[in-house]
N, C-alpha and C positions, 0 to 999 in steps of 0.2 A: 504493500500500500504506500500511499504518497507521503501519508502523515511520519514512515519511517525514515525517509528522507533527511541527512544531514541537513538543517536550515541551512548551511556554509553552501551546498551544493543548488546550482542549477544549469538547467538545458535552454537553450535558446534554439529553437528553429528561424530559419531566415524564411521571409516570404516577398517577392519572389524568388521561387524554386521552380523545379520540374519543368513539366510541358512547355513549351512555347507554342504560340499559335501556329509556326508550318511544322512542326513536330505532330503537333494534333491532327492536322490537316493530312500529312505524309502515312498516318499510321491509323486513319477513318478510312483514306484511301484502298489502302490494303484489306482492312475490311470489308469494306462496301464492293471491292472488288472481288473479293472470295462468296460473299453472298450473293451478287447480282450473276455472277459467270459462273460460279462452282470451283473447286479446285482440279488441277492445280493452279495455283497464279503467281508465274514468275517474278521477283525482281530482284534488278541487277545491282548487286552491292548489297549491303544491309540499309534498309528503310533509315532507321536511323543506328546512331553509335550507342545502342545498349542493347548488351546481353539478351537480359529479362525479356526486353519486345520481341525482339528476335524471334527467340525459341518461342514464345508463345502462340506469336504466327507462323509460324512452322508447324506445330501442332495442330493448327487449323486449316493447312493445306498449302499455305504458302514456300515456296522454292527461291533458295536465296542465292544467285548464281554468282560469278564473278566476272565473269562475260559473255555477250550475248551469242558467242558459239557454243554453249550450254545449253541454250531455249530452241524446243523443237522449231522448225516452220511454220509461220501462221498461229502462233499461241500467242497468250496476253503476258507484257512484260510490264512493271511500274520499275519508272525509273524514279532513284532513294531522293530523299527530301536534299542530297548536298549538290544538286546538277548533273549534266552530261556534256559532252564535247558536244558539237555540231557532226563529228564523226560517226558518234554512236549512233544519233540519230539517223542519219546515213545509212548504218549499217542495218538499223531495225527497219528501216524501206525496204534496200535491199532483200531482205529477210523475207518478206509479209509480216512482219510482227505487229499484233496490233498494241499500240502505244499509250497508256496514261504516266504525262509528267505529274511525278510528288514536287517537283522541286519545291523550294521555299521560295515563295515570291521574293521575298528579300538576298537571297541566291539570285535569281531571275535578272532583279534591278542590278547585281554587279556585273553579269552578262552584258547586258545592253550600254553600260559604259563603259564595256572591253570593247564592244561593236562600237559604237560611237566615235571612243578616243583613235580607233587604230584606223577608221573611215577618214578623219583628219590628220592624217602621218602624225599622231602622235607616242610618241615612246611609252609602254604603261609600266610602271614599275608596279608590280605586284606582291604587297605584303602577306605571307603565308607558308604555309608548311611543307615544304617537298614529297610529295606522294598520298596528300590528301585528298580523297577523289573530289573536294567542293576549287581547289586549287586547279586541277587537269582538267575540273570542266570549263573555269574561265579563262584558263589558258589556253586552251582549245577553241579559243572563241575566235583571238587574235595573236598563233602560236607565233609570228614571224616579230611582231609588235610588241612581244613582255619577256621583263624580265624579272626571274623573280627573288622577293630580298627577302631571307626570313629569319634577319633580326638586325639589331641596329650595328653589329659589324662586321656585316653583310655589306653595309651602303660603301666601305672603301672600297670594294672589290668591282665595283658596277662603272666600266670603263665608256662612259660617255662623256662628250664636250660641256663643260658646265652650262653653256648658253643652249643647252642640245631640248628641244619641244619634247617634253615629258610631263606624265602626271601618277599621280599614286592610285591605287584600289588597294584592297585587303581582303582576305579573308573575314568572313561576316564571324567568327567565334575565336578570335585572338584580344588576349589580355589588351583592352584599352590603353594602359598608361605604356605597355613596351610598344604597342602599336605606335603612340602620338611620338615617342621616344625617336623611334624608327622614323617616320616623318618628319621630325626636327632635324635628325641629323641628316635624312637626302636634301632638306631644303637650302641647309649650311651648302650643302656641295653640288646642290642645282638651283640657284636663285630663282627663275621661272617657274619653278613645282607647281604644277595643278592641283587645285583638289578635285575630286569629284562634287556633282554636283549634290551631293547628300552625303552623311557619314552613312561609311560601307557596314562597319561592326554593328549586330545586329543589338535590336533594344533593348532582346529579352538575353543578350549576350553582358551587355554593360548595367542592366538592372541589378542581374545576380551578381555581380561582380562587387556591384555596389552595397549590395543587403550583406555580403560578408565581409565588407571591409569593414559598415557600420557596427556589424558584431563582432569580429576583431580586435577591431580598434577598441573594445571597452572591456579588456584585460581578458584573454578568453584564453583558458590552457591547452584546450584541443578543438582542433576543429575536423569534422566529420565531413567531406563529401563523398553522395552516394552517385555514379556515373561509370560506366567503361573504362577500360583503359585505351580504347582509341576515340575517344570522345572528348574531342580539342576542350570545347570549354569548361569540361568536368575538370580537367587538367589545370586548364589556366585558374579553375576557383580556388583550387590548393596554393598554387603562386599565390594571388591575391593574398590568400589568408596567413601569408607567412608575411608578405610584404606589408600585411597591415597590423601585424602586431601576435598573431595567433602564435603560443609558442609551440604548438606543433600541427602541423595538417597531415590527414592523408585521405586517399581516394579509397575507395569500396566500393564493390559492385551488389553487394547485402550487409544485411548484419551480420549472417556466417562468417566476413574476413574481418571482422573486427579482433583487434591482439585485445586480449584482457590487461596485458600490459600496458598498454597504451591509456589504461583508467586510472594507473596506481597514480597517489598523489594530487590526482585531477578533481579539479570544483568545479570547474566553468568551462560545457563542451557548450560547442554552434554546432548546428548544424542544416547542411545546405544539401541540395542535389544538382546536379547538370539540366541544362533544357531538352534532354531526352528519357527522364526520368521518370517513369511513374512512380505516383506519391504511393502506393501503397509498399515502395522499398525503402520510403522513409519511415514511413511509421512502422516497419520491423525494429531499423536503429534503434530508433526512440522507444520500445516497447523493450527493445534489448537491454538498452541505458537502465531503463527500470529495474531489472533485473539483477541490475549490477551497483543499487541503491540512489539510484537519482529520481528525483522527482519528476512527477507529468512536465512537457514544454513548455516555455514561453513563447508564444506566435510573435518577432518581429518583424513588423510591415515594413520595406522602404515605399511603396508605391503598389497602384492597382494596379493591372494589364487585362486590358478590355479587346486587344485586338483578334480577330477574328479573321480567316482567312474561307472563300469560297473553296469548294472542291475543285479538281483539273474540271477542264470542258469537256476535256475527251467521254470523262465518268459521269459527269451530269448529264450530258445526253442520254447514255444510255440508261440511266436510272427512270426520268421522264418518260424513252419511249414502254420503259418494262412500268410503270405505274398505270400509262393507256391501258394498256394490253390485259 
């Protein structure tokens, strides 16, 4: 019970957490698409970067391939909430394959300013992660036009005329403050830097970013995030939390990897999840912590997030014509 709780000890949940709206959107998708068609229903890469969803759509009939010479001819593929090339797309023409994009609209918009910038010979320097597939798809957009920097010294190595027509993009789920970091120093060494016309890093990237630094920064001995290990921003939240005071982080994909060790001595755990998390692997943690004599959470709010994201077109139609029918 709670009341056995040391008064010394408490838990802070941060909110926002989990889902983000094209996470939710990426992962209805795949849903709505195993119900409206049956299984199986292919898609290429992991929907999103957690385990948990994974396999649970997989048990539902979903096929999680890793390229699209895996997907029979003419079968339905969704492509993952982090993009594709213009190639792949190609490739699923070629194919028959018929196609619903998860991408995340916010993915989408740094597309069209790879198209854009690279339409007006402009150079893109592309802030991100070497072998991320959200990276290969907007590189893929204007392969001849980017290059890509993925971290601030990274920017000496990037052999251009300092007067040379260039502008930045990023990766939509990289730590804000190495990001702006990374920015400052191409601008020291390219005066003309563009920005894009909107920040690239996504909102529900820089929210949680933010709700664990606010619970950091107010004396916190551990901090808990639950997300993947290839799940950029699950990653970057453990940065943040070191960087803003937590005297220790680490990532989890359950409460099963939690070290018991990691409690001795400890009063004050955060805890946070990545924007591909369902909440029901936080409330394991937290149900764990209990276990381990901590009291029920504190909920703290930085901000609401009301955004919402339509489904692909490709899937609404066909939902619409099967609702006639």
């Amino acid at each position: 019970m709670t009341s056995e709780a040391p008064a010394s000890k408490r838990v802070v949940v941060a909110a926002p957490r989990g889902y983000c709206a094209g996470v939710d959107r990426a992962v209805v998708t795949v849903e709505k698409a195993l119900d409206l068609y049956g299984p199986p229903v292919y898609v290429r890469k992991q929907i999103v970067h957690n385990k948990h969803v994974v396999e649970t759509l997989e048990n539902r009939g979903a096929i999680f391939v890793e390229e699209l010479g895996e997907v029979p001819q003419g079968a339905t593929v969704v492509f993952s909430a982090h993009g594709v090339s213009p190639a792949v797309h190609a490739e699923a023409a070629d194919r028959s394959l018929k196609t619903i994009d998860a991408t995340c609209p916010l993915v989408t918009k740094v597309h069209h300013e790879a198209k854009r910038f690279a339409s007006e010979d402009t150079r893109i320097l592309l802030i991100g992660h070497a072998g991320h597939e959200e990276v290969e798809g907007t590189m893929g957009e204007a392969p001849d036009n980017t290059i890509l920097v993925e971290s601030p010294q990274d920017v000496d190595k990037v052999e251009l005329p300092a007067d040379a027509n260039v502008a930045w993009l990023s990766q939509t789920t990289l730590s804000v403050d190495e990001t702006m970091e990374t920015v400052g120093r191409l601008r020291e060494k390219f005066p003309l830097l563009m920005d894009p016309p909107s920040d690239d890093i996504c909102y529900a990237t820089q929210n949680r970013q933010l709700a664990v630094k606010q619970i950091a920064g107010h004396g916190c001995d551990l901090m808990i995030v639950v997300g993947s290990r290839n799940s950029s921003n699950s990653v970057r939240l453990v940065e943040v939390a070191l960087e803003a005071g937590a005297k220790a982080a680490y990532r989890v994909d359950n409460a099963r990897e939690i070290d018991p060790a990691w409690l001795e001595d400890v009063d004050s755990v955060g805890v946070t999840s990545g924007a591909s998390v369902p909440d029901v692997l936080v409330e394991g943690v937290l149900d764990y912590l209990k276990t381990q004599g901590f009291p029920d959470a504190i909920e703290e709010r930085l901000t609401e997030e009301t955004l919402q994201f339509a489904l692909p077109p490709e899937l609404r139609k066909d939902l619409r014509r099967a609702v006639k029918h």
